[in-house]
Structure formats: structure tokens, C-alpha cells
N, C-alpha and C positions, 0 to 999 in steps of 0.2 A: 187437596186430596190427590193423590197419585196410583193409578193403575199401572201394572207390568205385570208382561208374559210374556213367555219366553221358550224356544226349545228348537234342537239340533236333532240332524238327521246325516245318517253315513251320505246317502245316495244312495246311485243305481251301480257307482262302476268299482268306488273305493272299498277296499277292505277294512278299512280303522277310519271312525272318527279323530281326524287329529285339530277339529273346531273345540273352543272350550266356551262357557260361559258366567256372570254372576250375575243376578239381579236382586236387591234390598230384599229382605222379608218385612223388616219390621217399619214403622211407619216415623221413624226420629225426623228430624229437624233436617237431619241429612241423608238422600237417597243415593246409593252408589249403583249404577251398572256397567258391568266390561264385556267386551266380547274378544274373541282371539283366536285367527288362524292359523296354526302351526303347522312349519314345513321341514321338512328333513327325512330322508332314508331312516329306513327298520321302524323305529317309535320314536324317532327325535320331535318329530312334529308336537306329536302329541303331549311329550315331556314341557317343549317349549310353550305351549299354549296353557298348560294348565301352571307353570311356575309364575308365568310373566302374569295372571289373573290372580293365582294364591299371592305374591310376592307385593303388586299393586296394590290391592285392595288389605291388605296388613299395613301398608307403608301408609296409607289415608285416614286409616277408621284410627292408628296410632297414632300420628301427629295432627289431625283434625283438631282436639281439644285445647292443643298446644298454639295454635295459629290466631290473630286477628283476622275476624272473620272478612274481613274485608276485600276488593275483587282482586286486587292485585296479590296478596297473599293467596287466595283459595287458588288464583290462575299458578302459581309459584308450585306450591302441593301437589296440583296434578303434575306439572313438568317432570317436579323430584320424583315425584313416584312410579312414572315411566322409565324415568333414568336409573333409577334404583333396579325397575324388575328387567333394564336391559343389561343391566351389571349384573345378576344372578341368572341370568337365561345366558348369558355370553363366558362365567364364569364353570358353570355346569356342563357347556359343549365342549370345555376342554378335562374335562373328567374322563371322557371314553372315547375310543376312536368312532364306533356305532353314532357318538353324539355332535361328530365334531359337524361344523357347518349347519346344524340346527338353529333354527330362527323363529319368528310369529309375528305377526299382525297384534295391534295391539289399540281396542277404542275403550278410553275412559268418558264415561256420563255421570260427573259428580251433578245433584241436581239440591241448590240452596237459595231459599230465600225467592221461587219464580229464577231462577237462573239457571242456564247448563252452563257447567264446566267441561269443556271438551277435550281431549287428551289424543290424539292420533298418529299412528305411525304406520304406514304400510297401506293395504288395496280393500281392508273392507271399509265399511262406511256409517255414516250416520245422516238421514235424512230429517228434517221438520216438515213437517204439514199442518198447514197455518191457514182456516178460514178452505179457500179454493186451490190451496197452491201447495205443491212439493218442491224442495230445494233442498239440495244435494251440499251439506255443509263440509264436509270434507274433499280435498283434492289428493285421488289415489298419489302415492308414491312410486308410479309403477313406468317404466322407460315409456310406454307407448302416451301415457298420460304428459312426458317433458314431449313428445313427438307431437301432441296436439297443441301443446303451448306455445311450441316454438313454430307453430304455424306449417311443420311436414307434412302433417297430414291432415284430415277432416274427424271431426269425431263421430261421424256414420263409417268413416272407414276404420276407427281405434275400434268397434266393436268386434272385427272378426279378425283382428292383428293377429298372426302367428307367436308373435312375441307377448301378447296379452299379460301371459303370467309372469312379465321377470320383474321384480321387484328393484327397484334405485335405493329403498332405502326400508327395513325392517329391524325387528328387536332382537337384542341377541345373539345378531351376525359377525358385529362390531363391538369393542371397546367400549366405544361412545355412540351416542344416539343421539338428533337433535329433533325431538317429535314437535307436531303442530300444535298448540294450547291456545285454544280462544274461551270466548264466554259467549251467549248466546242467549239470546228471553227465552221462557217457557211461559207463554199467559195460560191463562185459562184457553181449556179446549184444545190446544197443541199436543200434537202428534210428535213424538220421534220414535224412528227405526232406526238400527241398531241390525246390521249382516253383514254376513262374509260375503264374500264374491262369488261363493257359490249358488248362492241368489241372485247377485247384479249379472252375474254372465248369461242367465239363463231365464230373466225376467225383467221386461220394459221398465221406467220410472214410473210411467203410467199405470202400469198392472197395480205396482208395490202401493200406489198413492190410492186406488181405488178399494185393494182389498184392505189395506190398514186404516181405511176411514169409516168402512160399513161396520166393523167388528171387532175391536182389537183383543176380543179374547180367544177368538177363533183366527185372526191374523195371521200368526206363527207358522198355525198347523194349513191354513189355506196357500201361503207363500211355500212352503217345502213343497206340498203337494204337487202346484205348479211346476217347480223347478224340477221337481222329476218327472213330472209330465213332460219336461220339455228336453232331456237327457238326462238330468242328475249325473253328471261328469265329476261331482267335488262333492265335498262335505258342503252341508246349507244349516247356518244358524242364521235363527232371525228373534229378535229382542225390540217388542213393541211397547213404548211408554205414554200412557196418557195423563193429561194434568187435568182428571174430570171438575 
């Protein structure tokens, strides 16, 4: 059995939510959730956040029945369907000038059989908390994050980087996308989040790991809280799954 909730907040500084989100209603065989932060001048953000989520989650729940359920097909599915919604997010920016150079952040959580299927592109995130421990399964795509890899800098010093927000690699931007697809256990009692970095900028792992394990129904709304307690600079979505 699987629990989710979920929910988005402008902040303190933005005018437009340009965060979108999806989480399953119904309780099938297969549970889908995405999240996506969209960025671009006037409302491109926002256009791209909700295309890249409507466009995914059509491309999965459509060819789902079509697939052998098997790990390496469902891991394929999620890829395609990234690739698909950066070819309709990247096809649409060239419709208007208002649109051009819009992009989005893009986390798919296909969840089958005890397994995540994981789908990533860009700076938000997807955490597991498992038993004692939170672990941070995706690596942002973001320049400061190649700046900690390649050893330049410390990642106590990547937290207050100037360059924090510029993204290496996003949906939409480009042609082609080459997102991150793994798989993942979900046992019993595992925890995943599921936010934008308008959460991770403005709240510890520790915070995120503490209040998503007391409550996950009140989770959501306790993490935004926080984040605008602590400036609410961005939009903040936050999507908490449990496998009670």
C-alpha cells in the first residue's frame, strides 16, 4: 500500500508559481509521480513545467500496457518519456518569442512491483529514507555540482555558490536530452521526497529527513513552511511517498 502528498507554494519573493506537479490517485499496479521546475522570462517557466509533466505522464500510462514488465523495459519507458516531453517542451519554446529559451527540471517516480523507477533531469531531487538514514538519489545537474565533482570546490562551500542556479543540463533547452534513469528498492516503510530546490536551498537534509519521517501527511505543508521561514526566495514543491 502506498501513501502520497503533495503540494506547491509561490513563496515569499516570486510572483507565479512556475513549480508543477503529479501524484497517482488511484491505487493500480502502477503509481506514477513527477515533479517539475520551470524556468523562463514572462510564463515560459510555467508553460514548461506543466507540458514536460502533462506530456510524461501521457507517454507512460499510454505505453505502460504495451511494455514487458521487465526492469530493463520499464527503465527504457521512463528514458522515452523524458525524451519525448523534452521534444514537446523544446518544440513549443520555438512557437513564440515570449517562449524561446524556456526549460524545466524534470523527476519521474514510476513506482512497480516494490521498485522506483527514477527519471531525472536538472536541480530538483528525490531523496529515500530508509530505516535511520536519508540519501540523496539523484546528482543535480547544476555547474556548481560538476565544481564539487571535479574536486574545485567543497560542498559546504557549493551551498552558498553565486552560481548555485545555472543549470549544465535541463528539459527543453535542447533538441536532445540525455536524463538520468536508474531503478531503486522501495521496501516496506521507505520514504521518498520528491522537491524543487526551492526546498534543497533553504532546508538542511537533516530538516527534510526529520520532518518527512514524523508525518508524511503533514510533511509537504511542514517543509514549505519552513522554507519560507527561512526566505522563500523560489517556488517550493514538495511530494512525500510512503510504502506503508
Amino acid at each position: 500500500m502506498i501513501k502520497a502528498y503533495a503540494k506547491s507554494d509561490v513563496g515569499k519573493v516570486r510572483e507565479m508559481n512556475q513549480d508543477d506537479y503529479y501524484i497517482s490517485e488511484s491505487l493500480d499496479e502502477v503509481q506514477l509521480y513527477l515533479l517539475a521546475d520551470g524556468m523562463g522570462g514572462y510564463n515560459g517557466g510555467e508553460i514548461a513545467s506543466k507540458l514536460a509533466i502533462q506530456t510524461a505522464k501521457s507517454y507512460i500510462e499510454n505505453n505502460f500496457g504495451e511494455i514487458n514488465k521487465d526492469k530493463d523495459s520499464i527503465i527504457q519507458l521512463v528514458g522515452s518519456a523524458m525524451e519525448y516531453a523534452n521534444m514537446v517542451v523544446f518544440e513549443k519554446s520555438k512557437e513564440s518569442k515570449e517562449l524561446e529559451g524556456m526549460g524545466t527540471t524534470l523527476e519521474i517516480c514510476l513506482i512497480y512491483n516494490n521498485k522506483a523507477f527514477i527519471g531525472h533531469v536538472g536541480d530538483s531531487r528525490i531523496y529515500r529514507i530508509r530505516k535511520d538514514f536519508i540519501r540523496k538519489l539523484t546528482q543535480d545537474h547544476s555547474y556548481v555540482q560538476k565544481l564539487v565533482k571535479d574536486g574545485t570546490i567543497t560542498q559546504e562551500e557549493a551551498v552558498h555558490h553565486p552560481q548555485k542556479n545555472m543549470l549544465m543540463k535541463a528539459l527543453g533547452c535542447n533538441a536532445f536530452v540525455e536524463p538520468d534513469v536508474m531503478v531503486r528498492g522501495f521496501l516496506k516503510e521507505d520514504i521518498y521526497v520528491m522537491c524543487s530546490d526551492g526546498l534543497t536551498n533553504l532546508v538542511p537534509q537533516e530538516e527534510i529527513y526529520q520532518i518527512a519521517r514524523k508525518d508524511i501527511e503533514q510533511a509537504p505543508k511542514e517543509l514549505i513552511e519552513l522554507a519560507n521561514e527561512n526566505g522563500g526566495y523560489d517556488n517550493i514543491t514538495v511530494v512525500v511517498i510512503k510504502n506503508i
